[in-house]
N, C-alpha and C positions, 0 to 999 in steps of 0.2 A: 579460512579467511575470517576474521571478527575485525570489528566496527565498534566503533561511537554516534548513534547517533543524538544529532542534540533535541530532535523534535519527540523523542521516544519518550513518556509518562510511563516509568517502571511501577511505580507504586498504582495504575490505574490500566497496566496494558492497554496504551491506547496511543496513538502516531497523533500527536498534536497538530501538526498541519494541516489536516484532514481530518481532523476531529472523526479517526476509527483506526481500524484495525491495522495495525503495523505488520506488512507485506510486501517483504525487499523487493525492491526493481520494480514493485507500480510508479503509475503516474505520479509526480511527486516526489518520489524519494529520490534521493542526492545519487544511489545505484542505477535508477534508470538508464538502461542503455549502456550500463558501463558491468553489464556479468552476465553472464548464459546463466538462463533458469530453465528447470526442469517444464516438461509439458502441464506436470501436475502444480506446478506453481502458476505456469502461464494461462493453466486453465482456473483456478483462481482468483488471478489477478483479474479473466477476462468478466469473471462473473460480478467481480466486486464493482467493474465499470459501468457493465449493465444495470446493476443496481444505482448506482451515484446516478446515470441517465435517469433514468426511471424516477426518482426521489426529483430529479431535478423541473424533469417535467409536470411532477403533482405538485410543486410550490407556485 
């Protein structure tokens, strides 16, 4: 399967939306909910959420 997506900064690897890391099927991306990911992706994804919580509660 390959994609377009529009929020992707090639020249800066980085998911604009979210201002970080571009990682299909998190929160966010237009794949959400819409493709089976690996454990090793879902654990990933879960860590990158912990984090955004986390950042969110020190601001």
């Amino acid at each position: 399967m390959t994609f377009h997506c529009k929020n992707y900064d090639i020249e800066n690897d980085q998911y604009n939306k979210l201002k970080g890391e571009c990682v299909p099927a998190r929160k966010g991306c237009v794949l959400e909910g819409r493709m089976a990911v690996s454990e090793e992706l879902e654990e990933k994804i879960r860590k990158i959420n912990e984090e955004t919580a986390r950042q969110g509660k020190n601001s």
